[in-house]
N, C-alpha and C positions, 0 to 999 in steps of 0.2 A: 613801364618795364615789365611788369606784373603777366602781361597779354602776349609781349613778343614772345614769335614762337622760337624755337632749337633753331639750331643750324639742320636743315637734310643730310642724312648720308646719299649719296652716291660715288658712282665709281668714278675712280680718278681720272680716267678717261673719258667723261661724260661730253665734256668738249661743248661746239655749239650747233644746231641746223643750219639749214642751207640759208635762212634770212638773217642767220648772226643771234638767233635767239640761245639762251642757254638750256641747256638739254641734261638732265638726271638720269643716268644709265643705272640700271640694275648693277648689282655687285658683280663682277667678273668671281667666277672660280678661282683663280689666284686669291683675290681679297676675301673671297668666302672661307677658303680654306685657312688665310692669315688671321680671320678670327680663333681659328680652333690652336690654333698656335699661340695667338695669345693669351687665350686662355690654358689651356697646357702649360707654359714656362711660367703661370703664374702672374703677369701683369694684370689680370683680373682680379689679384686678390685686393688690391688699391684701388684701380681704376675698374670699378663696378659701373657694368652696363647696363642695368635698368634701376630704377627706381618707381616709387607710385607716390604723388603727390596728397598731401594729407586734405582732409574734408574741406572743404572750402562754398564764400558764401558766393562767388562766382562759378557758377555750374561747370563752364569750362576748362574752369582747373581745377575742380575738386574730384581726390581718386583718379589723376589722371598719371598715365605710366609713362615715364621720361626715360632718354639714354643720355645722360652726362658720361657715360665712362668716368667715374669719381666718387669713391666714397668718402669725399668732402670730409677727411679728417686730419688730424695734424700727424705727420711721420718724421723719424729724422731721420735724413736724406748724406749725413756724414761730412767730411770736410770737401769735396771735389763741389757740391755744391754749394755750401756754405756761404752765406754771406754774413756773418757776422753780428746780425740785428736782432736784438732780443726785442719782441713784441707781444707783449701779455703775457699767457702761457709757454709760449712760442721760444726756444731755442736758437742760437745762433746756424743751425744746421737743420732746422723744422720747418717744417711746408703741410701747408693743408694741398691736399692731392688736386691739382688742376684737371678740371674737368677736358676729356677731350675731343666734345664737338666741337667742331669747327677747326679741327685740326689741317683738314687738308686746304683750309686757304690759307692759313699762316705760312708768313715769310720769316719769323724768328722762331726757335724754341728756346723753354726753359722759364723758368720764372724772371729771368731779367735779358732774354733776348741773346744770348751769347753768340748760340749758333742760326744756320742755318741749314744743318744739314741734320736730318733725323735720325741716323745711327748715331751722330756726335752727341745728341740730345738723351738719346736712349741708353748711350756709353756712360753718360755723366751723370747716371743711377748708380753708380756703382762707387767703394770709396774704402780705399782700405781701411782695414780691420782693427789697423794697431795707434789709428790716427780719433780721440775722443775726445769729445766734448762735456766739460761740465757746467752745469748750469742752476746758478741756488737764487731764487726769489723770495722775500719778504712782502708783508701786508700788515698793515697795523688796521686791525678792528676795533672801536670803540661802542663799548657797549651799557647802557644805560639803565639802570635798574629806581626802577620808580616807583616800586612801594620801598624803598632805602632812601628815601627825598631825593631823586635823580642822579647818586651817586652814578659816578664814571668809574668804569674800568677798563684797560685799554691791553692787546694782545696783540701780540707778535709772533706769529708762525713763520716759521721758515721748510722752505721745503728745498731737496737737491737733487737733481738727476743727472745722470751719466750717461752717455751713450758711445758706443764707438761704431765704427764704421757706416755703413746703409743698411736700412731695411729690405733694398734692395737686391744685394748684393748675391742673394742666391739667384734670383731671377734674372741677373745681369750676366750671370757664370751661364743659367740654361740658355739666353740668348746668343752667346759667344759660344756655343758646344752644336745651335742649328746650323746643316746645312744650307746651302747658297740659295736652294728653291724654298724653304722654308724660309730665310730673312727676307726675299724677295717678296714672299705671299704677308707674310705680316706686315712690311714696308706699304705695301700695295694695301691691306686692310686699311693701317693707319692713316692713309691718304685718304678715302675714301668717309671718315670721319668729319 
């Protein structure tokens, strides 16, 4: 797993040659411009496009600069996408950011496949404001002190957070405020992931 490489960006329209072979077209100006769009309304701030791979004892991944679209961290995404399952630190409303190469072969979006249509997927970032989530975790630590002849003592921390609506929810409002050529060129960017 370690070797395989990203998925290619090309553009969505890349299609095949005349032998049926698969062909990578350069980004279309639509899609070049849908990056600058996305970045402007902000989907950048989550969905980070480069990274750099840390030192490594295989030469060809160490220091090397990747485009996940993903700053692989946990957000909470509010009740519209919610599912409910608390998993570690992880809220019933919390998603680590799906990285988005390989976007433009998927036939579902979303973390459990709902849609198939990517303004539906991009709409379902958003989650009102007045709809929150609370969520309190415990952990018992036991801790062992062994110049006290291995006396035990044992802690309980509790911790609680709140959240209400999406993180996204600004970025969903600037998506819903671009004109038709602008959602078009970002639709067109996204594809080409």
């Amino acid at each position: 797993m370690r070797i395989n490489g990203a998925p290619g960006q090309c553009d969505f329209a890349s299609g095949v040659d005349s032998n049926g072979n698969a062909q990578c077209n350069p980004l279309s100006a639509s899609a070049l411009a849908g990056l600058q769009v996305f970045n402007n309304i902000g989907c950048n701030s989550c969905h980070t496009q480069s990274f750099t791979t840390q030192p490594s004892n295989v030469a060809g991944l160490s220091n090397r600069p990747f485009q996940p679209f993903s700053d692989f961290g946990l957000h909470h995404m509010g009740a519209t996408l919610a599912d409910g399952v608390t998993q570690g630190i992880a809220g019933p409303d919390q998603f680590r950011t799906a990285p988005l190469w390989g976007l433009g072969q998927r036939l579902f979006f979303l973390h459990d496949g709902r849609t198939s249509d990517l303004v539906q997927a991009i709409q379902a970032h958003s989650s009102n404001p007045r709809t929150c989530f609370a969520t309190a975790a415990t952990q018992v630590f036991t801790v062992t002190f062994p110049l006290n002849g291995n006396a035990t003592q044992s802690f309980l921390p509790a911790s609680a957070t709140a959240s209400c609506g999406s993180e996204a929810n600004a970025v969903i409002t600037a998506f819903n405020n671009l004109d038709t050529t602008d959602k078009q060129n970002l639709l067109n960017f996204l594809r080409s992931l």
